[in-house]
Each structure stands twice: as structure tokens, then as C-alpha cells.
C-alpha positions in Angstrom: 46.3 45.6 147.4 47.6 44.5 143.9 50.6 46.0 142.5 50.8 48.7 140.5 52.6 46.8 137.6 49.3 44.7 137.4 46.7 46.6 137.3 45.2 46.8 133.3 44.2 50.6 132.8 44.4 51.0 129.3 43.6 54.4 128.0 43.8 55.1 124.4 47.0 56.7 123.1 49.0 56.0 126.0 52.3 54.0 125.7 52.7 50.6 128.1 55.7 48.9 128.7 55.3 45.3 129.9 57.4 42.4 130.6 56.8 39.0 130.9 58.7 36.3 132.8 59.7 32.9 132.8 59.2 30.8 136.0 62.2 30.5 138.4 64.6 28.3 136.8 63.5 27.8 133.9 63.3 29.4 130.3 61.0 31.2 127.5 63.0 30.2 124.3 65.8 27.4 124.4 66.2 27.3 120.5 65.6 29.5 117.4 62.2 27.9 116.3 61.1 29.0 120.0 61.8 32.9 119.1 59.9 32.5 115.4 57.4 31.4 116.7 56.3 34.3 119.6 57.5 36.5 116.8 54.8 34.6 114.6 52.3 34.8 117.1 53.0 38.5 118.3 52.9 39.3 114.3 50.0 37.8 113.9 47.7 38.9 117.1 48.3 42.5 116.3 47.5 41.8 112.2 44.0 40.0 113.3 43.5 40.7 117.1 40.2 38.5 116.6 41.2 36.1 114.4 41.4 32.4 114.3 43.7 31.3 116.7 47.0 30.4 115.1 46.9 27.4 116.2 43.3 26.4 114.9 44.4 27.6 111.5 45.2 24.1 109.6 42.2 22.4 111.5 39.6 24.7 110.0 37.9 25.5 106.7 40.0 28.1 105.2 37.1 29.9 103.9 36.5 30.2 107.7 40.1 31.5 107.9 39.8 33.7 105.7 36.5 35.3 106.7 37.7 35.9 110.2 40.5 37.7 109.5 38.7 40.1 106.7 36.6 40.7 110.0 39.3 41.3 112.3 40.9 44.2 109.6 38.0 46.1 110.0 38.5 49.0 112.2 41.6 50.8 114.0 44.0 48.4 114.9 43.5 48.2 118.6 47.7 47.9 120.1 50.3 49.6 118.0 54.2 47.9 118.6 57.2 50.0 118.7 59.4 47.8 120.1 60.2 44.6 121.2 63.2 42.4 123.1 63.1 38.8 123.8 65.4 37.3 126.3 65.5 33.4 127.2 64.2 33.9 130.4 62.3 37.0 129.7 60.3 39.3 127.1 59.4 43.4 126.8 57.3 45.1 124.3 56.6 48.6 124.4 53.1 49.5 122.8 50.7 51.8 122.3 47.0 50.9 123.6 44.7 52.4 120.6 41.3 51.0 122.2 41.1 51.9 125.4 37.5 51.3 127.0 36.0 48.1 128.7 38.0 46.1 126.1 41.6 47.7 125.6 43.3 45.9 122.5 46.5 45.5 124.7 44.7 42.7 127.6 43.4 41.4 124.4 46.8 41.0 122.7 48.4 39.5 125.9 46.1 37.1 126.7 46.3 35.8 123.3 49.8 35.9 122.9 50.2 34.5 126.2 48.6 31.6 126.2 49.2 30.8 122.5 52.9 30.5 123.0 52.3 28.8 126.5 50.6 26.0 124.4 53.3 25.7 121.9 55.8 25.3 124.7 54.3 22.8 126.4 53.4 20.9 123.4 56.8 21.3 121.8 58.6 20.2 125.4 56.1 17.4 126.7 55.6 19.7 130.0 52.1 21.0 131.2 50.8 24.3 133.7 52.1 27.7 133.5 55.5 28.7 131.9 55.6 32.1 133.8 56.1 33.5 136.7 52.7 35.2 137.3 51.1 37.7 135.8 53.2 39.7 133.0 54.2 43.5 134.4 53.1 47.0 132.8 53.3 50.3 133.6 52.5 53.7 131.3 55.4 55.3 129.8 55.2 59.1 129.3 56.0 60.6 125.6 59.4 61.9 126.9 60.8 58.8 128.1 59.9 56.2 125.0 63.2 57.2 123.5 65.6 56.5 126.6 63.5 53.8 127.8 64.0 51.6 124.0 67.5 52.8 123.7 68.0 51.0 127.5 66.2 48.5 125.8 68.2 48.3 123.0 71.4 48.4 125.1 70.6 45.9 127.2 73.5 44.9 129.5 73.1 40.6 129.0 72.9 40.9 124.9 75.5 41.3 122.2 75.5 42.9 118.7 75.1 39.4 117.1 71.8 38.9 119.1 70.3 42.4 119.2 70.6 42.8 115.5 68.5 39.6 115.1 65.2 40.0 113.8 63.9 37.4 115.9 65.4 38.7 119.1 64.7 42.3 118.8 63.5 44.8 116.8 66.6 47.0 116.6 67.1 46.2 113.2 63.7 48.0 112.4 65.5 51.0 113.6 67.8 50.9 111.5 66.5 49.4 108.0 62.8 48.9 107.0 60.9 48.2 109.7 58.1 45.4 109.4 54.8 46.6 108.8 53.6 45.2 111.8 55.9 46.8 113.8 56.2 51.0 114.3 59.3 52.9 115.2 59.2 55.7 117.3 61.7 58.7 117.0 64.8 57.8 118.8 67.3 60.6 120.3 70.4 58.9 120.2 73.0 62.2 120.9 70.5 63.0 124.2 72.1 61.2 127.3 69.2 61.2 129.4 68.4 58.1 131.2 64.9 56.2 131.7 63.4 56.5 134.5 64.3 53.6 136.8 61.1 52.2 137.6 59.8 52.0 134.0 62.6 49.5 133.7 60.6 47.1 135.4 64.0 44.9 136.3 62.4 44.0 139.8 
């Protein structure tokens, strides 16, 4: 029987938390360009969630470009971010599924951004296969805990100031300056000392 953590459920305006992992050993992100460019990718997946893939973009006609990604604005954007932390050997996002159905925007995100940075990483480090562990982790995150959830996020044990304040690390400074338009904050409760629920952690 799968694990809960994997199963893909979407339902529309439910919150997800998911994590991602490196393979044992080794690492996501060994040097700044590797950060910008998931933060690229993840930018531009939830901007155009049918687009072009990045990728593809100086191989093709930009007129082709171009008319692909007027396609993908139509509509609802599908997955809504509200926070993100990358680690070297790790990544979470917390988002908010705005599809839901046979073809939730989040699955669609993931894959994309998934195998788009796997691609770059191999390419950039002259390795091939998988860079993760498995499959990436998710589990729903009630209303209630999204703020002590991303301030556990936020205060995460392994990180200093230096790197949390990083825009390319975390989105912490969207919290506390303009946030970027791709990216939505949610309301934080900073004075309330209530903890996250354990397993929404997903540390194991």
C-alpha cells in the first residue's frame, strides 16, 4: 500500500506541503547558479504552467514562444506559492492547488519542475539518472496550521540569517518586503507559540 505522503489528491483550495530530496549522499544545489536556476524554473512553471519548456526556449521560433505563453495566461492560474525553502540536499514549498480535478495544477507543476532542473543538473555536472531520492513527499495542510508550519519553515534549525534572507534560498524576504508577484504570502502569527503539527513537517 503506497504511503500516504505519495499519494496526489489534489482538491481545489486546499494547501499542500511537499518536499523533495536529494539522493543519499549527494546534493540538489552545490553553487549559487544551481539555486537561480530552480528559482527560475519554479518562477516560471507557475507564470506559464503550459508553456514552452524553459529549456526549449532559445531553440524555438519566438513567435512560437510567445504564442504559448499568451495561451498558458489564460485562465486561473492552477498552483498558488506561499512559500518556499531550498536546502542543498533538500527543497519545501507550501502551495495552494487551484485546479483540482483529473489534472490538478500542482502534479503538473512538479513534474515540470522536477525534471527540468533534473536535466540542468545533469547537464551542468556531466552525471545522468535520477538526482532524487524517490518520489517528492506531500501531505494537505489545514488553514490553521499554514502559519506555524512556514514560521518552522522559516526557522529552520540547519540555516542562518545570512541564508534565510536570501531570495534565492527562501522566501522569507517576501515576508518581510515586497513579495514577488509570483509568489503569495499568507498571514503569519508571529506572537502565537503554537507549534506545527509534527507530521506535516515531513522530516522523515
Amino acid at each position: 500500500m503506497p504511503s500516504i505522503l505519495l499519494k496526489r489528491d489534489y482538491k481545489a483550495g486546499s494547501y499542500y506541503h511537499i518536499k523533495h530530496t536529494a539522493k543519499k549522499g549527494t546534493t540538489l544545489f552545490e553553487s549559487e547558479s544551481d539555486y537561480k536556476t530552480f528559482v527560475l524554473l519554479l518562477s516560471y512553471y507557475l507564470r506559464f504552467p503550459d508553456a514552452t519548456p524553459l529549456s526549449w526556449v532559445k531553440r524555438l521560433n519566438p513567435k512560437t514562444v510567445v504564442d504559448k505563453r499568451n495561451k498558458s495566461e489564460l485562465g486561473a492560474t492552477p498552483v498558488s506559492l506561499h512559500h518556499f525553502l531550498l536546502l542543498p540536499d533538500h527543497f519545501h514549498l507550501v502551495l495552494k492547488e487551484n485546479q483540482g480535478g483529473k489534472k490538478p495544477g500542482i502534479s503538473n507543476l512538479m513534474r515540470r519542475l522536477s525534471v527540468g532542473y533534473a536535466m540542468y543538473y545533469n547537464k551542468t555536472y556531466g552525471v545522468n539518472g535520477t538526482i532524487y531520492v524517490g518520489k517528492y513527499k506531500n501531505i494537505e495542510v489545514p488553514q490553521p496550521d499554514l502559519s506555524p508550519l512556514i514560521e518552522s519553515l522559516q526557522a529552520h534549525a540547519n540555516v542562518n540569517s545570512t541564508f534565510m534572507n536570501s531570495p534565492l534560498h527562501s522566501s522569507s524576504s517576501d515576508y518581510t518586503g515586497t513579495a514577488r508577484p509570483w509568489l503569495t504570502p499568507l498571514p503569519l502569527n508571529p506572537n502565537d507559540n503554537t507549534k506545527p503539527n509534527p507530521r506535516l513537517i515531513l522530516d522523515k
